[in-house]
C-alpha distance (Angstrom), angle and dihedral (degrees) to the residues before:
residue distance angle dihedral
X1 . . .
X2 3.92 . .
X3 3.64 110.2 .
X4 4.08 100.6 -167.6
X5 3.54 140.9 124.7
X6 4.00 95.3 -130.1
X7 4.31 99.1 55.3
X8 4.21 85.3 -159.5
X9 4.17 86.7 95.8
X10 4.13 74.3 74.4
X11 3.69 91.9 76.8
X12 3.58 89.4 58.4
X13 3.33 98.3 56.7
X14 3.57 99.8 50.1
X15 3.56 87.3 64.8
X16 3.80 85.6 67.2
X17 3.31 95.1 73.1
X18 3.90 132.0 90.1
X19 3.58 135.5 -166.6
X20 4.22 91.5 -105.5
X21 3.71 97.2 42.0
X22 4.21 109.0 38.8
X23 4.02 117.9 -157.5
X24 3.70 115.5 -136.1
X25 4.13 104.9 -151.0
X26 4.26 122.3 -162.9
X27 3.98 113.8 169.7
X28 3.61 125.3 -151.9
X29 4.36 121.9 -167.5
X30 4.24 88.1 -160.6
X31 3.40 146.3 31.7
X32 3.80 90.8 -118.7
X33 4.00 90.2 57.5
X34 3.85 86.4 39.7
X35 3.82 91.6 59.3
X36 3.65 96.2 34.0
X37 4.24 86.5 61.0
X38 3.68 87.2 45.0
X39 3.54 91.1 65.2
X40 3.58 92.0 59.2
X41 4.05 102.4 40.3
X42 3.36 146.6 34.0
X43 4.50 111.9 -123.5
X44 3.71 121.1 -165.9
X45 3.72 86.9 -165.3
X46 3.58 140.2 42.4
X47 3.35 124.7 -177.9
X48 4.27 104.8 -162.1
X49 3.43 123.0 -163.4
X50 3.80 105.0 -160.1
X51 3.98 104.0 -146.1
X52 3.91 94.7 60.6
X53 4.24 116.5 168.6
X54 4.12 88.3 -112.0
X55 3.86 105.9 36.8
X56 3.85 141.7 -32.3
X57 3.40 120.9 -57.5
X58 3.83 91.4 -129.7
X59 3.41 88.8 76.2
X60 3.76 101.3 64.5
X61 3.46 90.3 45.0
X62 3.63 97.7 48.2
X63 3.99 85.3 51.1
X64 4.22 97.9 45.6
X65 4.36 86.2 49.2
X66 4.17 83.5 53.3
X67 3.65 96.6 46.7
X68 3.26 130.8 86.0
X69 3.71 93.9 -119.7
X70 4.19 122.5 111.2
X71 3.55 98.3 -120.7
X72 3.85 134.0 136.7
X73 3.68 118.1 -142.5
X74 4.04 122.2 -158.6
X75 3.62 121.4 173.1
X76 3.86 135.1 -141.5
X77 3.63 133.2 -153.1
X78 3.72 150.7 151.6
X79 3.90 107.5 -104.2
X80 3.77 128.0 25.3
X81 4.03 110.5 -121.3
X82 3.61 141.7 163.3
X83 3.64 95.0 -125.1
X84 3.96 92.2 53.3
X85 3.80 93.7 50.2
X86 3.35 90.2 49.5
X87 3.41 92.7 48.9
X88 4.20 81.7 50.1
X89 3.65 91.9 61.9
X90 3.64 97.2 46.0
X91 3.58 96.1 57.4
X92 4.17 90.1 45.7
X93 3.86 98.7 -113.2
X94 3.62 119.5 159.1
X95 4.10 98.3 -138.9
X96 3.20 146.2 -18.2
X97 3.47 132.2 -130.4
X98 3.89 129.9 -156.9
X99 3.73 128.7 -158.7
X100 2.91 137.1 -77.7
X101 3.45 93.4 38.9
X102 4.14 131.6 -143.3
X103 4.01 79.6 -131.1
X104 3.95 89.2 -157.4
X105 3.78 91.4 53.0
X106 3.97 91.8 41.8
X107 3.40 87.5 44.5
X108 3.88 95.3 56.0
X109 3.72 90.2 43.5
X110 3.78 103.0 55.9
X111 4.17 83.7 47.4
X112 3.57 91.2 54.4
X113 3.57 85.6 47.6
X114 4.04 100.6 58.3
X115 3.26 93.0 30.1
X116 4.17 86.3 64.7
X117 4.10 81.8 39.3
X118 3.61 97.0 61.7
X119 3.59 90.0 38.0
X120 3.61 89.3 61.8
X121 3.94 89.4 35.0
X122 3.89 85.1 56.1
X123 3.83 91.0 44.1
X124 3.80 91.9 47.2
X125 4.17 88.4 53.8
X126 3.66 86.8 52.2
X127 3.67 89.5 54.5
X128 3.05 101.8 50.6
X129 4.09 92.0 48.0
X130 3.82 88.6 51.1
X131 4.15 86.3 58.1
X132 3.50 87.9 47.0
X133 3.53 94.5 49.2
X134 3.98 88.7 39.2
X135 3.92 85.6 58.6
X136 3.42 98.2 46.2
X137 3.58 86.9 46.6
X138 3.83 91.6 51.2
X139 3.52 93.4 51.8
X140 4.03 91.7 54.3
X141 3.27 83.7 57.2
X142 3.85 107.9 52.7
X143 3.93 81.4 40.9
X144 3.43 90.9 51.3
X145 4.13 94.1 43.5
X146 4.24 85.3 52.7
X147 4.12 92.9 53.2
X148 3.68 87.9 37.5
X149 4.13 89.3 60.7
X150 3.46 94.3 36.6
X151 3.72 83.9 61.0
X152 3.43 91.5 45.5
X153 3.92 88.0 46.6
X154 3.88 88.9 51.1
X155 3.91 97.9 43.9
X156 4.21 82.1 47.8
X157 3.91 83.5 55.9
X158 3.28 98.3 42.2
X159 3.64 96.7 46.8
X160 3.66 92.5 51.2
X161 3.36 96.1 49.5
X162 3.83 94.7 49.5
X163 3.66 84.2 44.2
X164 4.10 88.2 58.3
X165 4.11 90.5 43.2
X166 3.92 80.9 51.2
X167 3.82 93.8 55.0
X168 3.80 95.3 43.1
X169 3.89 87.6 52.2
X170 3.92 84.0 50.8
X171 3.34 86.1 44.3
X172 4.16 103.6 55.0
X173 3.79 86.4 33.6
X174 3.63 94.7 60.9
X175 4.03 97.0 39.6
X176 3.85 88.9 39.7
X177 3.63 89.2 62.7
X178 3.98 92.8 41.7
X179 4.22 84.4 57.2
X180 3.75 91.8 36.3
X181 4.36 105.0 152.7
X182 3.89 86.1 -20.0
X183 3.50 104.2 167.0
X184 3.58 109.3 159.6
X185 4.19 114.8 85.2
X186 3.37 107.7 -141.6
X187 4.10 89.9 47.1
X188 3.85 90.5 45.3
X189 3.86 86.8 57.3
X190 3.81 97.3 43.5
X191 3.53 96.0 43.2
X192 4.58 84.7 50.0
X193 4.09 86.0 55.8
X194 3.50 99.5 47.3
X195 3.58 88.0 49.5
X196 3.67 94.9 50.9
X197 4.11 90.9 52.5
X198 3.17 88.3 47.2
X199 3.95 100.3 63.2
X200 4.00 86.7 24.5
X201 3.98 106.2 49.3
X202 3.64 115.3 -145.6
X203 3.70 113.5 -1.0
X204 3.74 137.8 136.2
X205 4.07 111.6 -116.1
X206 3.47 135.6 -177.6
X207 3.97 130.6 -177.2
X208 3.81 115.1 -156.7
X209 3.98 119.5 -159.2
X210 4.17 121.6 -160.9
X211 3.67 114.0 -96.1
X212 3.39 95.0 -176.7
X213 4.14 144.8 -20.6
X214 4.80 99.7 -35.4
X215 3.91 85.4 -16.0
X216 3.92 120.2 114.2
X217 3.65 128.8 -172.7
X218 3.98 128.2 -168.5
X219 3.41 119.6 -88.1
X220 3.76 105.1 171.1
X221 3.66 136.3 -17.6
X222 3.86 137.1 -174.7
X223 4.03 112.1 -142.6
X224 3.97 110.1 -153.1
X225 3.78 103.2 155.3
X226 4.18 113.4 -4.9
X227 3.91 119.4 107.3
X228 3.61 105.4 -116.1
X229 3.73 90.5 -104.8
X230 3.87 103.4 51.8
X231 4.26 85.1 42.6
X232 3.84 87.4 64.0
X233 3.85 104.3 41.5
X234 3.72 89.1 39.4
X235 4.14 91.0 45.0
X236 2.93 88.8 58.2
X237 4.03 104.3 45.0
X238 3.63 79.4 56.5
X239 3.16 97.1 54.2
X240 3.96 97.3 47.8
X241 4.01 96.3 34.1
X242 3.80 106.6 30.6
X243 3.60 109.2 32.5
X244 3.81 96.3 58.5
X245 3.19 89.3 49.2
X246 4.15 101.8 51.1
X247 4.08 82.7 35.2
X248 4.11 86.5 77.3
X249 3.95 89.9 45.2
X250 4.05 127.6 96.9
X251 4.31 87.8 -173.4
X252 3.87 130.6 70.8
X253 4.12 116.0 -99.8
X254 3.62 106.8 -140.9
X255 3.45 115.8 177.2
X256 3.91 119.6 -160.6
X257 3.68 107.1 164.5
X258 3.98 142.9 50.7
X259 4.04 90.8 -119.4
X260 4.24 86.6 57.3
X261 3.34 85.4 50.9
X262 3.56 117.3 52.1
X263 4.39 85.8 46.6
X264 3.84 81.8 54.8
X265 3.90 102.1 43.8
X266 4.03 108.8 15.3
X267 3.32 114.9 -151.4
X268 3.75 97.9 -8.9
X269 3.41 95.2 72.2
X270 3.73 85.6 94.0
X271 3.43 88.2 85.8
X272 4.20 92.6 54.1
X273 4.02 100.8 47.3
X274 3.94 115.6 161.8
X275 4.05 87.1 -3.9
X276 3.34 125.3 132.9
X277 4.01 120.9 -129.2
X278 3.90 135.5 -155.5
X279 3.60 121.8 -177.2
X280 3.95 131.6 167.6
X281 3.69 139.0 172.8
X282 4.65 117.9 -117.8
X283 3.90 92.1 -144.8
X284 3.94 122.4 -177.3
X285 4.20 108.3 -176.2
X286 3.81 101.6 -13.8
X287 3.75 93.2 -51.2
X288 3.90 118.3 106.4
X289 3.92 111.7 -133.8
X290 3.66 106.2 178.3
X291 3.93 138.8 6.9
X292 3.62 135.4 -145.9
X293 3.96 145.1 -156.2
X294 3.36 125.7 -174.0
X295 4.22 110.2 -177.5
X296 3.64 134.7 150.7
X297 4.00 128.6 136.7
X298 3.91 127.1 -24.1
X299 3.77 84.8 -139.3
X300 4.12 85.5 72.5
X301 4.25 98.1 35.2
X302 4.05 114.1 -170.2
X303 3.70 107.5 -111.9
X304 3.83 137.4 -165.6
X305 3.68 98.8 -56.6
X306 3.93 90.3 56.6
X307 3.68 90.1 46.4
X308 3.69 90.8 54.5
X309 3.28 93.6 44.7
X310 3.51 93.9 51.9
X311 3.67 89.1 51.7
X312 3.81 92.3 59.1
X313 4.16 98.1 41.4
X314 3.87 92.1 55.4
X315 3.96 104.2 55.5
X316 4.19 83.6 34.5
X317 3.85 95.8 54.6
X318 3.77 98.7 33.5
X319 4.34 82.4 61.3
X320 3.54 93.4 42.8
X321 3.51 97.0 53.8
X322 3.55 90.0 41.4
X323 4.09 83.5 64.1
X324 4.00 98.0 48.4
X325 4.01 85.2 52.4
X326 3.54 96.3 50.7
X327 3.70 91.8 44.7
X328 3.39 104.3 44.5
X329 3.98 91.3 43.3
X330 3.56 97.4 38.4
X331 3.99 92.4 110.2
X332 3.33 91.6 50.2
X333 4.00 131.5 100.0
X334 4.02 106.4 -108.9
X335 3.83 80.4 -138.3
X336 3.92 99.6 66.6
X337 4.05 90.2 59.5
X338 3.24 110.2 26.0
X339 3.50 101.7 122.0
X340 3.85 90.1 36.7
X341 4.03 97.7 37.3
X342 3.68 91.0 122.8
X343 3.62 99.8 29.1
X344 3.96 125.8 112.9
X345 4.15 119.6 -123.6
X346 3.80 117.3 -77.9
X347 3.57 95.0 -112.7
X348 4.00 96.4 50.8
X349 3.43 99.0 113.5
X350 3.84 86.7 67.0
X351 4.12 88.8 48.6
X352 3.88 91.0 48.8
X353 3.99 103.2 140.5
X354 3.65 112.2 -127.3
X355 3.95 120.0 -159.4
């Protein structure tokens, strides 16, 4: 662009261009037609005369070197002075040109000068593809950090979870071998409760076995911390309230707080304030063959390792009482116990078997 008042400058700059590299001219006579065009297109070049009809010349330079535009600036006047190169500099132009001009040497300066503006036009386009790029690249990688810790967050998971599966195996390997060919019931339920103190520490347990069709009856029990009184009135609750109600359950019952409680036990939950309560069903083919509770104080809860373990004993004991009924009823007709086949003796409240 030559901004001038006298368009013959134009001349010169046509003899800038070459057959490879074309030269697009527009003229402007003011600064307010030079801005106006600026608005509408983007110049490598202006050529500024200073002494324009509207304003100095200066000025547009000054305000193309501050914006954010690519454009060169070189100026043109009428004598060569100290004070107007200075004045040059200051306002960023590249050159500055003074008439009348050596129109080979003017002509090799203004190409030196776009070719250095389209170098930096071409450097500036690379920039600004490298921040592109550099934001794409930025986003990968916060996508890719998010996947990467859900992975993380999955393999966590799954490693806890095989983890668990690797403690109940423990778990049934360990009581399986305590209850190894164990064929006699009171031994089979004695050997269970040791087992569970054992992995639980000090706890009061009690295993209940069906007398009879949603009616339990106490088949063993481990007192830790009950008066003798309160361990039979509340054995027995437990016996009539929460075993038929765990009985009909494939999950464990553990009981942490007061509320849980008193829905589980009514009114004789008096006697299990701030304790903490696990119960779970021994189930051979859909039929529940025994019932345990394990309680004692919320001070002391049961954690994993008792869950676990609980998960292993019920599955374990349901089968191997399964086996001492079928053995030990095996000669007799299906039809005599029937409604009983599962059930413990009339009298076994009085053969309960107290540790």
């Amino acid at each position: 662009m030559l901004v001038d008042t006298d368009p013959g400058l134009s001349d010169l700059l046509k003899q800038c261009a070459t057959s490879g590299d074309p030269v697009q001219f527009t003229y402007a006579r003011s600064l307010t037609e030079a801005r106006a065009q600026l608005t509408e297109k983007s110049v490598d070049l202006a050529v500024i005369n200073p002494s324009l009809p509207d304003g100095n010349g200066l000025d547009l330079a000054d305000e193309l070197n501050k914006s954010r535009r690519i454009t060169s600036t070189i100026l043109i006047g009428d004598e060569p002075s100290v004070e107007s190169a200075i004045k040059a500099i200051r306002v960023g132009a590249s050159d500055y040109l003074v008439k009348p001009h050596d129109l080979e040497d003017a002509a090799e300066r203004v190409r030196k000068v776009i070719a250095k503006q389209r170098k930096n036009r071409d450097q500036a386009q690379r920039v600004r593809r490298l921040r592109r790029l550099c934001k794409k690249l930025n986003q990968a990688r916060v996508d890719v950090s998010k996947q990467v810790d859900v992975l993380c967050n999955d393999l966590v998971t799954a490693y806890q979870e095989l983890a668990g599966q690797m403690q109940q195996v423990v778990q049934a390997s360990e009581f399986g071998a305590v209850i190894r060919d164990e064929l006699d019931l009171e031994h089979l339920l004695r050997k269970t409760l040791e087992h569970l103190v054992e992995k639980a520490g000090a706890t009061n347990a009690a295993v209940f076995l069906p007398s009879s069709m949603d009616e339990y009856t106490l088949g063993g029990y481990v007192n830790y911390d009950c008066t003798p009184e309160s361990a039979d009135m509340l054995l027995q609750h437990l016996a009539d309230v929460v075993a038929p109600k765990v009985a009909h359950r494939d999950d464990l019952v553990h009981i942490t707080d007061n509320q849980s409680l008193s829905h589980m036990l009514g009114g004789d939950a008096v006697y299990l304030v701030d304790s903490h309560m696990l119960s779970f069903a021994c189930r051979s083919e859909n039929e529940s063959l025994a019932v345990i509770s394990l309680f004692r104080d919320g001070a002391d809860p049961f954690d994993q390792t008792v869950l676990d373990t609980a998960e292993a004993v019920g599955p374990l004991l349901g089968e191997a009482l399964a086996r001492v009924i079928r053995i030990h009823h095996r000669g007799i007709d299906d039809d005599l116990y029937e409604d009983g086949y599962f059930g413990a003796p009339e009298d076994e409240d009085d053969d309960a078997l107290p540790f």
